[in-house]
C-alpha positions as CSV (number, residue, x, y, z in Angstrom):
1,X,-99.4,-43.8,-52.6
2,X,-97.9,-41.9,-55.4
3,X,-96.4,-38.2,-55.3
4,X,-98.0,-35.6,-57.1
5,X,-95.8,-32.8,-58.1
6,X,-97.0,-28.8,-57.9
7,X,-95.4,-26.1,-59.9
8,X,-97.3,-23.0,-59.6
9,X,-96.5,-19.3,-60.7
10,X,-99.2,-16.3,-59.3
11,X,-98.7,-14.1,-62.8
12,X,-101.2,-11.8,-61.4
13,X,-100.0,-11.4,-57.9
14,X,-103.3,-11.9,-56.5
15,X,-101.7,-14.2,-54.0
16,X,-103.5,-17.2,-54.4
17,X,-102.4,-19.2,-57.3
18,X,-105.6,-20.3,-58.3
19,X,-106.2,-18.5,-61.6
20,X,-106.0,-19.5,-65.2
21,X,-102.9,-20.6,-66.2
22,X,-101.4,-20.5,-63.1
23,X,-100.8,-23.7,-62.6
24,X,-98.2,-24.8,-65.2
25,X,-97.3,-28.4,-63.6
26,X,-98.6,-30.5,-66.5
27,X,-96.5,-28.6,-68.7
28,X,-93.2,-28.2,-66.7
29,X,-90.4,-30.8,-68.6
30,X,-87.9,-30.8,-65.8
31,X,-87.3,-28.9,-62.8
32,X,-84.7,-28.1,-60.3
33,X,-83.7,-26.2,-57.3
34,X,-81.6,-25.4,-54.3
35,X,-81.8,-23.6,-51.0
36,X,-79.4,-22.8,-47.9
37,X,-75.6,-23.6,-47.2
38,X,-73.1,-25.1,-50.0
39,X,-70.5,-24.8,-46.9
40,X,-70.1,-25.7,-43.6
41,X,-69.8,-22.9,-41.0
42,X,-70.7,-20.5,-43.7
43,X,-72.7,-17.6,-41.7
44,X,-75.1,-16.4,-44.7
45,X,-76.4,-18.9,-47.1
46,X,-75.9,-18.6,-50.9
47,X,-79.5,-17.8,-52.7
48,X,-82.3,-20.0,-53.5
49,X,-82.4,-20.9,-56.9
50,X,-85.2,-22.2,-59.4
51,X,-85.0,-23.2,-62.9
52,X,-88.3,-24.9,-64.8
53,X,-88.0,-26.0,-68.6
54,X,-91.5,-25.7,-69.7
55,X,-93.6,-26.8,-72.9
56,X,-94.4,-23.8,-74.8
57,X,-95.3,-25.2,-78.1
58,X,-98.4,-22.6,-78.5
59,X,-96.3,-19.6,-77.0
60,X,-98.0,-19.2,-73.7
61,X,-94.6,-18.2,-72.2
62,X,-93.3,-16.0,-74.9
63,X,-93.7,-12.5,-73.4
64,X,-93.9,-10.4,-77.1
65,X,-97.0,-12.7,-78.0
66,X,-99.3,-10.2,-78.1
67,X,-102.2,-12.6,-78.5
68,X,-100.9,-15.4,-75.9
69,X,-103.5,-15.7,-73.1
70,X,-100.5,-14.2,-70.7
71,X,-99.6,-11.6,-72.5
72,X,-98.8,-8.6,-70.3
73,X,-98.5,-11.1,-67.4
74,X,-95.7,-12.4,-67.9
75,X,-92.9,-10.5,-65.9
76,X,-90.2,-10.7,-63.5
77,X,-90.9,-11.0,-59.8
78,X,-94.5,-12.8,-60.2
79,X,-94.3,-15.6,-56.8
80,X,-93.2,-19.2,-58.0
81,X,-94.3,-22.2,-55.4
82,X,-93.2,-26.0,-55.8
83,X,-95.7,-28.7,-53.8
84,X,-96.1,-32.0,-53.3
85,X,-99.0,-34.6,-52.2
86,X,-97.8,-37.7,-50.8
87,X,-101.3,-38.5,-50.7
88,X,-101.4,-37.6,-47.1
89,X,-98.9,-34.4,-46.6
90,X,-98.5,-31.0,-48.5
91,X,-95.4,-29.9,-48.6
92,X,-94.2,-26.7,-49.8
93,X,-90.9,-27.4,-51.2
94,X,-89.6,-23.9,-52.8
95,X,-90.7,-20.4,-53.0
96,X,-89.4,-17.7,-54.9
97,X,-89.8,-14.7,-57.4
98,X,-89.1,-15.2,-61.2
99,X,-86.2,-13.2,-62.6
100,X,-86.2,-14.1,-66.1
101,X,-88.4,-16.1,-69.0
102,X,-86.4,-17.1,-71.7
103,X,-88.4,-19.0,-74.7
104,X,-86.4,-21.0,-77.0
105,X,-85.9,-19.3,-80.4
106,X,-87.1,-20.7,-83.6
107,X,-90.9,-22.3,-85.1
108,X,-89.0,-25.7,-85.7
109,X,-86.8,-25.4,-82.5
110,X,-87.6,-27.0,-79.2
111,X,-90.7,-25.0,-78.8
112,X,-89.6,-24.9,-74.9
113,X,-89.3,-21.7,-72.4
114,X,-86.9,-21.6,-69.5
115,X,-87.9,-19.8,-66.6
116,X,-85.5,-18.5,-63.5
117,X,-87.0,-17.8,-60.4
118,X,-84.9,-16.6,-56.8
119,X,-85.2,-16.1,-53.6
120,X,-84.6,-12.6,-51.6
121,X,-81.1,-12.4,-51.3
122,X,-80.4,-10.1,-54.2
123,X,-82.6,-7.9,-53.5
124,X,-80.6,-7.7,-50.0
125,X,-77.2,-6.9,-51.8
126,X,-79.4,-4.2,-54.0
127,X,-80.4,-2.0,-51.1
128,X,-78.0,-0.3,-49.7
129,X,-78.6,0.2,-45.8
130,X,-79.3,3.3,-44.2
131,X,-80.0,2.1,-40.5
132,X,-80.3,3.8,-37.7
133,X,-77.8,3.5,-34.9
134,X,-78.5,0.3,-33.0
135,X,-77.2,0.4,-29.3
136,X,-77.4,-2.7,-27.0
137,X,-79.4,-4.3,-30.0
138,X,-79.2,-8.7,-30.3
139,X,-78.4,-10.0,-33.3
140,X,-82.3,-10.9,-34.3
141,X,-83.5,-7.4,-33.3
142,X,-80.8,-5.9,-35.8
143,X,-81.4,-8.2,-38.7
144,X,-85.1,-7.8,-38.4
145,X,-84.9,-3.7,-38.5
146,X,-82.3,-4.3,-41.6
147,X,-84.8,-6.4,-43.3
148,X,-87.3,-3.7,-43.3
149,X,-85.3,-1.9,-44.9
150,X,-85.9,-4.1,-48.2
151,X,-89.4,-4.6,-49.2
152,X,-90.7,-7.9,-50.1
153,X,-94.1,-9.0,-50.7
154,X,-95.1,-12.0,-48.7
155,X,-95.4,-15.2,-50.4
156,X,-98.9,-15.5,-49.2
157,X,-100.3,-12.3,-49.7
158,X,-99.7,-8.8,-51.1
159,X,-97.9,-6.4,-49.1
160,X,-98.5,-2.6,-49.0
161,X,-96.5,-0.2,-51.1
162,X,-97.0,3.5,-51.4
163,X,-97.9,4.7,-54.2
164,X,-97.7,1.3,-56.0
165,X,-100.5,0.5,-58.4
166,X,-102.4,-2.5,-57.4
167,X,-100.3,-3.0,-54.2
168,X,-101.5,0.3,-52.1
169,X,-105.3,-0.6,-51.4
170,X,-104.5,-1.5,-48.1
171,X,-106.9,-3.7,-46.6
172,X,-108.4,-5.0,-49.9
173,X,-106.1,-6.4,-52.6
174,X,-102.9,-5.4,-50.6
175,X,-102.4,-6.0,-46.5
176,X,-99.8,-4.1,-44.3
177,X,-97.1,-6.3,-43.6
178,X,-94.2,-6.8,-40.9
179,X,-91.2,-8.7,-40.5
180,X,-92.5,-12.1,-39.4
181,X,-94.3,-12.1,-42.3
182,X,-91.5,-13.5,-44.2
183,X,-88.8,-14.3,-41.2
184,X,-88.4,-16.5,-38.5
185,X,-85.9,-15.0,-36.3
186,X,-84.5,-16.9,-33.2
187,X,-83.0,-14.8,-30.1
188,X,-79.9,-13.8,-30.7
189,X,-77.1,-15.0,-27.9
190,X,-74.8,-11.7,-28.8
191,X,-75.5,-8.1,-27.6
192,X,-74.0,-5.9,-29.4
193,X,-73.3,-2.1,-28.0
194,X,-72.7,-0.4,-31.2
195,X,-74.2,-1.4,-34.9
196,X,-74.2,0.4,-38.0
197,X,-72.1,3.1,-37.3
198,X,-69.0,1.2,-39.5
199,X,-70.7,0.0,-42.3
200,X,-69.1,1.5,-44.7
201,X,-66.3,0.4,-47.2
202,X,-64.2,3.0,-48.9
203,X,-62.9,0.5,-51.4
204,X,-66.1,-0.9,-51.8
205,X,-67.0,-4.6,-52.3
206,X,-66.0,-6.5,-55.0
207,X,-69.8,-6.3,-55.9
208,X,-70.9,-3.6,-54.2
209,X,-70.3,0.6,-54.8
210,X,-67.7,1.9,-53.4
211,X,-68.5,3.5,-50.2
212,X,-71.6,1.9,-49.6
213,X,-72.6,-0.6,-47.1
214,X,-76.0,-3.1,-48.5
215,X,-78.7,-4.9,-46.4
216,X,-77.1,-8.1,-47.3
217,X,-73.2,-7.9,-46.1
218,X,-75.1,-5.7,-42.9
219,X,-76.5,-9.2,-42.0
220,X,-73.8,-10.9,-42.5
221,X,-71.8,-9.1,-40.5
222,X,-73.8,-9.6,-37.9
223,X,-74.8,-13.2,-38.0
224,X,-70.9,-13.4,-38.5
225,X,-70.3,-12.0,-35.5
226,X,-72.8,-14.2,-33.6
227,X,-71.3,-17.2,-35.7
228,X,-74.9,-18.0,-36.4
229,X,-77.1,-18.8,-39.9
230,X,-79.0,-16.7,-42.0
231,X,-80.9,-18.4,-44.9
232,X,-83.8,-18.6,-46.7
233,X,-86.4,-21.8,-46.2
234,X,-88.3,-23.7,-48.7
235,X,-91.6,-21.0,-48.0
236,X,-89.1,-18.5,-48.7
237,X,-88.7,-17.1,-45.5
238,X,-85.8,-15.6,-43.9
239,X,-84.6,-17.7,-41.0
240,X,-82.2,-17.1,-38.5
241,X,-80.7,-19.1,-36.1
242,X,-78.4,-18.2,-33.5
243,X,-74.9,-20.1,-32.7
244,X,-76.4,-22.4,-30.2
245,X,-78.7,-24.0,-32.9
246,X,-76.8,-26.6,-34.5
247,X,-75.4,-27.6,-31.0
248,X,-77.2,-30.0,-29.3
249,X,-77.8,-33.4,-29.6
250,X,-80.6,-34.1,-32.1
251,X,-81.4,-37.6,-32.8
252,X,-80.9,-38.7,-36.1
253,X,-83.8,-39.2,-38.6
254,X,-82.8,-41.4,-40.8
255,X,-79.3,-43.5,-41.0
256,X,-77.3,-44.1,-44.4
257,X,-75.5,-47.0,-44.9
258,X,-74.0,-47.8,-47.3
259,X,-76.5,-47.3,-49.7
260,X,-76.7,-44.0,-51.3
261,X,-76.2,-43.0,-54.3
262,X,-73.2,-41.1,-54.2
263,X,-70.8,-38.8,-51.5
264,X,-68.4,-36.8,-51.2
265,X,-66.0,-37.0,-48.1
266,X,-62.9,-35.8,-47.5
267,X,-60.4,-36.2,-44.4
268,X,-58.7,-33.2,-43.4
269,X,-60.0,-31.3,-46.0
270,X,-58.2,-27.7,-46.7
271,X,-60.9,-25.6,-45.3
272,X,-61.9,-27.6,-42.5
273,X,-58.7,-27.8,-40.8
274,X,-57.6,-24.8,-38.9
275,X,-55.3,-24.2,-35.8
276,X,-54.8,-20.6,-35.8
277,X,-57.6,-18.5,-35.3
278,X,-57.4,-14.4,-35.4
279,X,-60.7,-12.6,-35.0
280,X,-60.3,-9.1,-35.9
281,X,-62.4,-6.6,-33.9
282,X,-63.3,-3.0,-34.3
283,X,-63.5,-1.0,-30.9
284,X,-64.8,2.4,-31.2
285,X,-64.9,5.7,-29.1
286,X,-67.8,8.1,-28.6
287,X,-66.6,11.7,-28.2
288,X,-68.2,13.6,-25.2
289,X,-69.8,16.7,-26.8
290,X,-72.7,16.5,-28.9
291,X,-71.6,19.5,-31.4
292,X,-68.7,18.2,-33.1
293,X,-69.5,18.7,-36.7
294,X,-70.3,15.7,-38.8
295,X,-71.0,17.0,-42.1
296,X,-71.8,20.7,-43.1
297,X,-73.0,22.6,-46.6
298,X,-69.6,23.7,-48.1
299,X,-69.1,25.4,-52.0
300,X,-72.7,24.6,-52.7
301,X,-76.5,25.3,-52.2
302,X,-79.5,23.0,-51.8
303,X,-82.6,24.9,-54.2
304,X,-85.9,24.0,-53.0
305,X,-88.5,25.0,-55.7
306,X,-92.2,26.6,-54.4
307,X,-94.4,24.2,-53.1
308,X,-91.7,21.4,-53.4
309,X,-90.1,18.9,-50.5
310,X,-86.0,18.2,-51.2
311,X,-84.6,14.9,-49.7
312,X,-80.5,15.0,-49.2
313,X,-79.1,12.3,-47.9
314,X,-75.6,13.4,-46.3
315,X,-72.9,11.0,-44.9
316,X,-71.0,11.8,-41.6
317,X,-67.2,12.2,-42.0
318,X,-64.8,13.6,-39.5
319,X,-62.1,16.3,-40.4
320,X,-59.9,13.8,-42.4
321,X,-63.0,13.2,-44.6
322,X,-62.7,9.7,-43.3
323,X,-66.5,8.2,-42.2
324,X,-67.5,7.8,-39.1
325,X,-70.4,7.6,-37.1
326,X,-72.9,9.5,-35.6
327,X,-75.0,9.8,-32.2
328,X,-77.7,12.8,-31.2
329,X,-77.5,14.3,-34.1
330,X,-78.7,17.6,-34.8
331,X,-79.3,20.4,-37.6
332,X,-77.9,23.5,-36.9
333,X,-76.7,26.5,-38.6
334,X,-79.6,26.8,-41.6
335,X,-79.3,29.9,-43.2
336,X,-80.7,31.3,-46.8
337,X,-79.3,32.7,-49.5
338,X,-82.8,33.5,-50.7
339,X,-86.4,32.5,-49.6
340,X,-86.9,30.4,-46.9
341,X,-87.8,26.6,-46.1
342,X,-89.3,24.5,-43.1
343,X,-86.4,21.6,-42.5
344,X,-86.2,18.6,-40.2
345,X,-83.5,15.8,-40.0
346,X,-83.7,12.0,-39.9
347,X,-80.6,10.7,-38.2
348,X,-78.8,7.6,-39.4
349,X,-75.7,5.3,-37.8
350,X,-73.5,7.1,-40.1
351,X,-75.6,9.5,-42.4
352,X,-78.8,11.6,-42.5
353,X,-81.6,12.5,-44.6
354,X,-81.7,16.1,-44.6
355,X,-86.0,17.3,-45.2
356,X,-86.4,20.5,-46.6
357,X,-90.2,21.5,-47.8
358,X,-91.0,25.5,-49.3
359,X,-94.1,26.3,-48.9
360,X,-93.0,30.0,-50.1
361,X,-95.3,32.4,-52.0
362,X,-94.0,31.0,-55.6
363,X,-90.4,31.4,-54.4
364,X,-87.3,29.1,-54.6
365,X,-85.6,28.7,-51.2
366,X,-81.9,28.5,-51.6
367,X,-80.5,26.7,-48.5
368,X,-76.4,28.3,-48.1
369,X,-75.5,26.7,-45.1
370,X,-76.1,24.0,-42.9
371,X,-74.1,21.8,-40.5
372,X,-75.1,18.4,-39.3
373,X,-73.9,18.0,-35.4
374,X,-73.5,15.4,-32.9
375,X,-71.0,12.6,-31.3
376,X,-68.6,11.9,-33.5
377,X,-68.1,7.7,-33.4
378,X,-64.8,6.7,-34.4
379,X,-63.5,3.2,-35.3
380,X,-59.7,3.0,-33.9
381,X,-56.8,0.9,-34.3
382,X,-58.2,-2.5,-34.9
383,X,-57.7,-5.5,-32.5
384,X,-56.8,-8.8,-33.2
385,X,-57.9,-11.4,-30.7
386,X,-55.5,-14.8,-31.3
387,X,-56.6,-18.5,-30.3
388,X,-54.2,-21.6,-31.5
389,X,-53.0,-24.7,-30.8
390,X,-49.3,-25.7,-30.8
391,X,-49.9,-29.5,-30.6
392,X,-51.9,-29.5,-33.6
393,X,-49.2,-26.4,-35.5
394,X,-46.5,-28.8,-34.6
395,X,-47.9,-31.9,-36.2
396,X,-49.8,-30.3,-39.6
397,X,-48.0,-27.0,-40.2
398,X,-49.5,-23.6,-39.0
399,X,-53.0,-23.0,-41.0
400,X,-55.0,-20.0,-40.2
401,X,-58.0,-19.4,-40.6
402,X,-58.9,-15.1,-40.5
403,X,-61.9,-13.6,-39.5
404,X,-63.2,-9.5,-39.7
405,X,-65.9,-8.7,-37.6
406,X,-66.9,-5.0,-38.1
407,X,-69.7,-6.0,-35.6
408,X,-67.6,-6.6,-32.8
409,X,-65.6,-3.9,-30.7
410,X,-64.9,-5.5,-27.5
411,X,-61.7,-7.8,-27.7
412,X,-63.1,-10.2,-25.3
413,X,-66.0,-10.8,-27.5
414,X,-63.3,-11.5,-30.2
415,X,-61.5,-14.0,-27.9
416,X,-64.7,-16.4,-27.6
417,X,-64.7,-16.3,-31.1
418,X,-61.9,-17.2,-31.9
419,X,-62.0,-20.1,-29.2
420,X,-64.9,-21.3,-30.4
421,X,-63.9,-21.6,-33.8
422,X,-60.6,-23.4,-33.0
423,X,-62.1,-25.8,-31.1
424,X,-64.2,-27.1,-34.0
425,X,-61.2,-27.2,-36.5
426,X,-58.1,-28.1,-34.9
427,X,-57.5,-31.6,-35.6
428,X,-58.2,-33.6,-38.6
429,X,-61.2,-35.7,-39.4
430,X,-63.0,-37.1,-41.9
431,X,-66.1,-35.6,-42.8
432,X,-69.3,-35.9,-45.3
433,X,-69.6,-32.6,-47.1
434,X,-72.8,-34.0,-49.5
435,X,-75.4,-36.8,-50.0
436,X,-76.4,-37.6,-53.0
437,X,-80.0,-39.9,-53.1
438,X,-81.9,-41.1,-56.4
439,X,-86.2,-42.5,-56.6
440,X,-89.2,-42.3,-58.6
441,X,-91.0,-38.8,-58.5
442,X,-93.9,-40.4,-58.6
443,X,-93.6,-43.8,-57.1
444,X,-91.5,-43.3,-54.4
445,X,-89.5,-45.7,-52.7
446,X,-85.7,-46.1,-52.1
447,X,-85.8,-42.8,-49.7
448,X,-88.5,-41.2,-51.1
449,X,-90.2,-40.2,-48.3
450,X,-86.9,-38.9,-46.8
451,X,-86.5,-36.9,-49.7
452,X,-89.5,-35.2,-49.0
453,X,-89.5,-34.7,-45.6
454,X,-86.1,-33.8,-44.6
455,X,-84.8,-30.3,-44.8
456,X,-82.2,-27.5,-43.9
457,X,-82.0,-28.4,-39.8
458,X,-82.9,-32.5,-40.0
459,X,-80.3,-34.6,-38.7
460,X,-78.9,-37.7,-40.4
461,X,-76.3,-40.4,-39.2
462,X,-74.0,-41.9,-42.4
463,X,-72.3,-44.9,-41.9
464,X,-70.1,-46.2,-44.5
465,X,-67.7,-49.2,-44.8
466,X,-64.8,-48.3,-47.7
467,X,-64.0,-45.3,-45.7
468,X,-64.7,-46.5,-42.0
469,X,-66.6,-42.7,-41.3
470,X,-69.4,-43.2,-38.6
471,X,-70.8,-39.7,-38.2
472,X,-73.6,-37.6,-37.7
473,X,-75.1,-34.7,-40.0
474,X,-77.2,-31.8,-40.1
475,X,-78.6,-31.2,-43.5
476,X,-77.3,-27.5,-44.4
477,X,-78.5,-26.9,-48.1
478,X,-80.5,-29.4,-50.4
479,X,-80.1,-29.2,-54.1
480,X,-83.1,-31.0,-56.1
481,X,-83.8,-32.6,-59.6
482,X,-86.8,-33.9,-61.3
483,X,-86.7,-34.8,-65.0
484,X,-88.2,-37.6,-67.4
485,X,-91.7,-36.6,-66.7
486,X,-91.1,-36.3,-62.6
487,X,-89.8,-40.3,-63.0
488,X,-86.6,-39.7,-61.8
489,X,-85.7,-37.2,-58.8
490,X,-82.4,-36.1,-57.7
491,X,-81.2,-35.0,-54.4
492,X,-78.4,-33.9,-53.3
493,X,-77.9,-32.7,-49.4
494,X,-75.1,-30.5,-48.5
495,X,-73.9,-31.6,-44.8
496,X,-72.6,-30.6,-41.7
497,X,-70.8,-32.4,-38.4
498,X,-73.6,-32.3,-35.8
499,X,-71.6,-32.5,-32.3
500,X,-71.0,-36.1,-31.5
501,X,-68.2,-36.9,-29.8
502,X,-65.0,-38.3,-32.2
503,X,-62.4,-40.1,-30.6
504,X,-59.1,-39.9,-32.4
505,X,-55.9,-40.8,-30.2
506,X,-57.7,-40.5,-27.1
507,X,-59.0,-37.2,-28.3
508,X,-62.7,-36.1,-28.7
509,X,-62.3,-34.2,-31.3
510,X,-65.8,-33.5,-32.1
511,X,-67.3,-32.6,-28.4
512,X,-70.6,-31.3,-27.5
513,X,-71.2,-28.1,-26.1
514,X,-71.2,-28.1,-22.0
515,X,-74.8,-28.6,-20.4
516,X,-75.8,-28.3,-17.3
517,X,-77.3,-31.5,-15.8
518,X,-78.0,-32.7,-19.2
519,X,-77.2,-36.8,-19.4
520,X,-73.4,-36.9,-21.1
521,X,-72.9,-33.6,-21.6
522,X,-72.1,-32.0,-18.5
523,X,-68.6,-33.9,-18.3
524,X,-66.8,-30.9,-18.5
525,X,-63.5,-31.3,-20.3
526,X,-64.4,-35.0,-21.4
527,X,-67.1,-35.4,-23.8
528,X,-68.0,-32.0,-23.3
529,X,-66.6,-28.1,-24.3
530,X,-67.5,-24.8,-22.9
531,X,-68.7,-22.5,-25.4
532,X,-70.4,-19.3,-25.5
């Protein structure tokens, strides 16, 4: 049965893709995509990406044609969806939001368009978090509260925004929307006792401002210090999984053998082989009195107009003007200057949104002082916890691999971390970092159907013959291309080891995680690992 390609984009965010010109497939010229992990290990995944060449010889997607049937529609952040019929299975194989359309200048030109679409992950790194202190929190119940934080309509449907034309008629065009509306979030195996009240960089990020602390490098602190995965899927949810996931013994799918199109492998590869390990951690201390002063009006005033509300955000810093954190947090000490003002405060890990609202007799309140108390939370001298292996130092040279966890104050936390990750690098092996396949869009066969089917989390087994590498794989990232009319489709998987036990010298250098009572896997110390 042949496979019928979908490209639709909802231009009038109505949620359904169904209306007029919304579905551009007959006119799309080649298309390609990627989502999840370009790495192995790596914690959070890079973004999901989307990039359609389309026909657009009568300017349907040039946005300055006034008299083009989308004119007015044809703007950034509209939802993007990519399906296919196998003549028996849908299969949603991308979602996204558009960033750009770019038409191809020039009547006598290619008469094409270009248009970007991405998933959420920018919009992450473009808030900046403001998160209240998390205590005893997992990993899954902090990212979800971060990811709150950021609002993204649903693929599906519209989400409520106040004060949002056409997206605040809650109940009719627009529906109030939560968290698992767009994530799947496995429980978390880490517990963490303090979160958010160190994230904060004075330098600054490379791509970040200085002294800010976004949604984005939020989660991945945390999913770092978990050493689990945070990506987005091909419906465009967020999905987390914790460390455990990519752990146990999945069967394989499908197995390669010698006949794929192309790989890249690589034996004792650079960044896979590590046997020093130092996981930094961040222990803090809460100070016993709830006054200590964590920011206070100095050499200024705060006007508050008749009739208005004024918003200051503050941020906590302690008598070094270093940041810190903050716990019970009070206002105290609001005087006037002039005219007067109702106030409250909404406490933050490290900052908090000052309220002021005059509902004065046509009179500006001038606010002169006012001091924001509480326990004071201090990041100390950091920690390093140290793991390594002297057989494997002595034999390939000391390579260490560094890790900064602002997520994790307790140094035996940092220890299993560091174990952990020694214990998957410390001796050489050959490994499969991509997969490259090759069929007809259309037609199928060759692996086709795997092609469809298989995704970030399937499980492959490669066997090849030049190279004598017998392995399994979970698929990590998938990058896909269809050009010539949908006749020829490209896909590349990005791979992981799956634990499978390696014999190398008498060594099983790729062990499963312990198990209890679970067949050939509760051999403690021989084909099997604790981990944590």
């Amino acid at each position: 049965m042949a496979t019928t390609w979908t490209f639709k984009i909802d231009w009038n965010k109505d949620g359904d893709f169904d209306d007029s010109n919304e579905d551009v497939s007959a006119r799309v010229l080649q298309a390609s995509w990627f989502l999840g992990f370009r790495e192995p290990y790596q914690d959070v995944a890079d973004n999901s990406v989307l990039t359609l060449v389309v026909r657009n010889n009568d300017r349907l997607f040039s946005p300055e044609n006034s008299s083009g049937a989308l004119y007015g529609l044809l703007l950034p952040f509209r939802a993007v969806r990519v399906e296919s019929f196998d003549g028996t299975t849908t299969r949603i194989h991308w979602v996204g939001r558009i960033e750009s359309i770019q038409p191809m200048v020039s009547a006598n030109g290619q008469r094409t368009a270009q248009i970007v679409a991405a998933g959420v992950m920018h919009l992450y790194k473009a808030a900046e978090t403001q998160l209240a202190l998390q205590e005893n929190k997992r990993t899954d119940e902090i990212i979800a509260e971060l990811i709150k934080e950021v609002v993204i309509p649903p693929a599906g449907n519209q989400a409520w925004i106040l004060g949002v034309e056409g997206s605040s008629n809650a109940g009719q065009s627009t529906y109030m929307s939560d968290v698992t509306t767009y994530s799947v979030l496995e429980q978390g195996k880490t517990s963490f006792t303090l979160t958010g009240d160190n994230w904060v960089r004075q330098g600054g990020f490379a791509d970040a401002e200085k002294d800010t602390f976004d949604v984005y490098h939020a989660i991945a602190d945390v999913v770092g210090a978990e050493r689990g995965r945070f990506f987005l899927n091909r419906e465009g949810k967020a999905i987390f999984w914790n460390r455990h996931h990519l752990l146990y013994d999945v069967a394989p799918t499908v197995t390669f053998s010698d006949d794929m199109m192309g790989m890249t492998y690589t034996y004792a590869g650079v960044n896979s082989l590590k046997n020093e390990v130092i996981v930094v951690c961040h222990p803090r201390t809460v100070s016993a009195s709830s006054t200590e002063i964590l920011w206070q009006l100095q050499d200024d005033v705060i006007v508050v107009e008749p009739g208005q509300t004024r918003k200051v955000y503050v941020k906590f810093q302690d008598e070094k003007a270093s940041r810190i954190g903050g716990k019970d947090v009070t206002l105290t000490d609001v005087t006037f200057a002039y005219g007067s003002a109702s106030y409250t405060i909404n406490a933050k890990a490290n900052g908090a949104e000052l309220v002021f609202t005059n509902d004065g007799n046509g009179e500006p309140a001038v606010v002169q002082t006012a001091i924001v108390r509480g326990k004071k939370i201090t990041t100390y001298n950091r920690i390093e916890a140290k793991a390594q292996d002297q057989t494997s130092m002595s034999f390939y040279g000391r390579r260490t691999m560094r890790l900064n966890l602002p997520g994790l104050s307790a140094l035996e936390q940092a220890q299993y971390v560091a174990d952990f990750e020694l214990l998957r690098r410390k001796q050489p092996r050959g490994e499969v970092s991509s997969l490259a396949l090759v069929s007809h869009g259309k037609s199928g066969g060759e692996y086709h159907a795997q092609q469809l089917a298989l995704t970030i989390g399937s499980s492959i087994a490669i066997s090849e013959s030049q190279t004598g590498h017998n392995r399994r794989y979970f698929i990590i990232g998938e990058a896909h291309e269809l050009a010539q009319g949908a006749t020829l489709w490209k896909t590349t998987w990005h791979l992981e080891s799956a634990p499978d036990p390696v014999i190398v010298g008498g060594t099983n250098i790729n062990p499963f995680p312990w198990e209890l009572n679970a067949t050939d896997h509760s051999k403690l110390g021989e084909s099997t690992y604790l981990t944590y």
